[in-house]
C-alpha positions in Angstrom: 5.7 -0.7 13.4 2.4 0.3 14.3 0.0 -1.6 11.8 -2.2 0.3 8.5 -5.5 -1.6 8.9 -9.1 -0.8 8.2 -10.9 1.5 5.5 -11.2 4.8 5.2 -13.0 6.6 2.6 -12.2 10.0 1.9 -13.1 12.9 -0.7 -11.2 13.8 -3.7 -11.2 17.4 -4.5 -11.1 18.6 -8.2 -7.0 19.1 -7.7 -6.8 15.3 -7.2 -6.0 16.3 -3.3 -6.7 13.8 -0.6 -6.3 13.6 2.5 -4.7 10.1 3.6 -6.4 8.8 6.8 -5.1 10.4 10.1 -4.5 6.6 11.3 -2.1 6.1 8.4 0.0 9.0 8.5 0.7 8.1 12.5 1.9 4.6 12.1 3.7 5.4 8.8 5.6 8.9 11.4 5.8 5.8 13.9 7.9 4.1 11.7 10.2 7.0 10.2 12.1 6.5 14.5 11.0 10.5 15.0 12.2 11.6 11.8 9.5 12.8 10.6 7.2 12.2 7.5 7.1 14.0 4.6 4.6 12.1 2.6 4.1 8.5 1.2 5.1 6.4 -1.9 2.5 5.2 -4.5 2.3 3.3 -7.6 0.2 1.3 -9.3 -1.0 -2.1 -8.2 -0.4 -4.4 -11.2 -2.9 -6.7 -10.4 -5.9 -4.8 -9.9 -7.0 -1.4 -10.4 -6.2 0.1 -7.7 -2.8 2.0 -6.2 -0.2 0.5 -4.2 0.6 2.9 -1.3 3.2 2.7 1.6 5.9 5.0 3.2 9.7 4.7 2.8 10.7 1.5 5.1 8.8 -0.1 3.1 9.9 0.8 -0.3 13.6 0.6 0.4 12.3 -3.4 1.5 11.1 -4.0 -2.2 14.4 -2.2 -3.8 16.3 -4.6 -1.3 14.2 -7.6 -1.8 14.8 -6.7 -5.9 18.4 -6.9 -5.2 18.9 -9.8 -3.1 16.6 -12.4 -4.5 16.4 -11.7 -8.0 19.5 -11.9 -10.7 20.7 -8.4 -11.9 19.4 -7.8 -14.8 17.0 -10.2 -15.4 13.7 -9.9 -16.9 11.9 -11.1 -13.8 13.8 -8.0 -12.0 13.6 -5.5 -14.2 9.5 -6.1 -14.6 9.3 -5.8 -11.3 11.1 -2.8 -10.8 9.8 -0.8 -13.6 5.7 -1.8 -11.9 7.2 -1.0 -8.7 10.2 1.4 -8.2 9.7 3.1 -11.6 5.8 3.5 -11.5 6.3 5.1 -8.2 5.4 8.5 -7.0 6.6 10.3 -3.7 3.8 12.0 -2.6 4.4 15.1 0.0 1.6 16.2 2.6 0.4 19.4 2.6 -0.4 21.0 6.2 -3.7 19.2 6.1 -2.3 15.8 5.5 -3.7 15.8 2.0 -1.8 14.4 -1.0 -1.9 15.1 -5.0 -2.9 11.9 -6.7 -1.0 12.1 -10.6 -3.7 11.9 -13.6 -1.9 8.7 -14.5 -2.7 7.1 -11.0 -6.1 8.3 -10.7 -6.4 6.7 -14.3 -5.2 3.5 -13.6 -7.9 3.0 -10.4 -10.3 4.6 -11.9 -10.4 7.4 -8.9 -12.6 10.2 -9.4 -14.8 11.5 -6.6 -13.9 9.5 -3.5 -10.7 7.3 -2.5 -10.9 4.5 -0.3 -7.7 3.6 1.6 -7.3 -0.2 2.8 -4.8 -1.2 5.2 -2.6 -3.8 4.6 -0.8 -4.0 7.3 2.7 -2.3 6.5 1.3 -1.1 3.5 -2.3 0.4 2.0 -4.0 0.2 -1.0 -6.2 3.2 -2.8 -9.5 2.2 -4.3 -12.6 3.6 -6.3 -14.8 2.6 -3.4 -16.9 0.6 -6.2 -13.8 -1.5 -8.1 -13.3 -2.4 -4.1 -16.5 -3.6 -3.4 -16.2 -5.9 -6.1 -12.8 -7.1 -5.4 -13.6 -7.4 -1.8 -16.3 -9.8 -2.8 -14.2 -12.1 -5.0 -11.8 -12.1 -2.5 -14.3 -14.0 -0.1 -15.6 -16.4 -2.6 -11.8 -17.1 -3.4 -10.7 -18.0 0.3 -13.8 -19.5 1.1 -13.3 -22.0 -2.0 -9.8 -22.7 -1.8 -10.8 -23.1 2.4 -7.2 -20.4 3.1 -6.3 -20.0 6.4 -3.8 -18.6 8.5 -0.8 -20.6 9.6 0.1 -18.8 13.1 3.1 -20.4 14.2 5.9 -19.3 16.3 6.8 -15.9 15.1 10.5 -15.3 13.4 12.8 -15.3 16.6 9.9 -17.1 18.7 11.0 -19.7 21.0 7.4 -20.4 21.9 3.9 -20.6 19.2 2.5 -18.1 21.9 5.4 -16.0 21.6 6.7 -16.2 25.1 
């Protein structure tokens, strides 16, 4: 799969349309095999203000991923499927590759004027540019105190750490 990275800002109109970045809609049709996308999957992030976005690979993962690793019926499933699965809203492009963000979305990240999309790698996030700055700061100060890093080891079905 061809990889969502980078911000984009982009204009919302007073519909709520936006257009999602030309960059995203490509690897998200990369990934459909040819068949085509429609539009994109959204929901709320639960930890932040800000929206969850992604196409449908990767939303039939987290139904899967609800499924397999987490007991049916339990409350640790069924909170994350109602924040997830539930909360979110299949979005259909228009000819100009704009989407209608819901009321209740815009709400919840505080979207009015302007949407910044983040990549994410196989998914993207939707910001009020501000709220993102913000975040994007902590986000530093958080990985620069705790020291993260990256563990780049052989990749799943390696046989060698520079995947040869």
């Amino acid at each position: 799969m061809t990889l969502l990275v980078g911000r984009h800002l982009n204009k919302v109109d007073k519909k709520g349309r936006v257009s999602v970045p030309k960059q995203f809609r490509d690897a998200l049709a990369a990934s459909t095999g040819g068949s085509g996308l429609v539009g994109i999957y959204v929901f709320p992030f639960f930890k932040y203000p800000a929206l969850e976005g992604a196409g449908e690979a990767f939303m039939k993962r987290i139904s899967q991923s609800l499924d397999d690793n987490l007991d049916l019926f339990s409350d640790d499933q069924e909170d994350l499927a109602s924040i997830t699965l539930e909360s979110a809203h299949q979005l259909s492009f228009d000819p100009e590759g704009r989407v209608i963000l819901p009321n209740e979305l815009c709400t919840h990240a505080e979207i009015t004027d302007e949407a910044l999309f983040v990549g994410r790698g196989s998914r993207f996030q939707i910001w009020s540019p501000a709220l993102y700055e913000k975040h994007r700061g902590q986000a530093f100060v958080r990985a620069r105190e705790k020291g993260t890093t990256l563990n780049l080891g052989p990749a799943r079905g390696s046989k060698s750490s520079d995947g040869e």
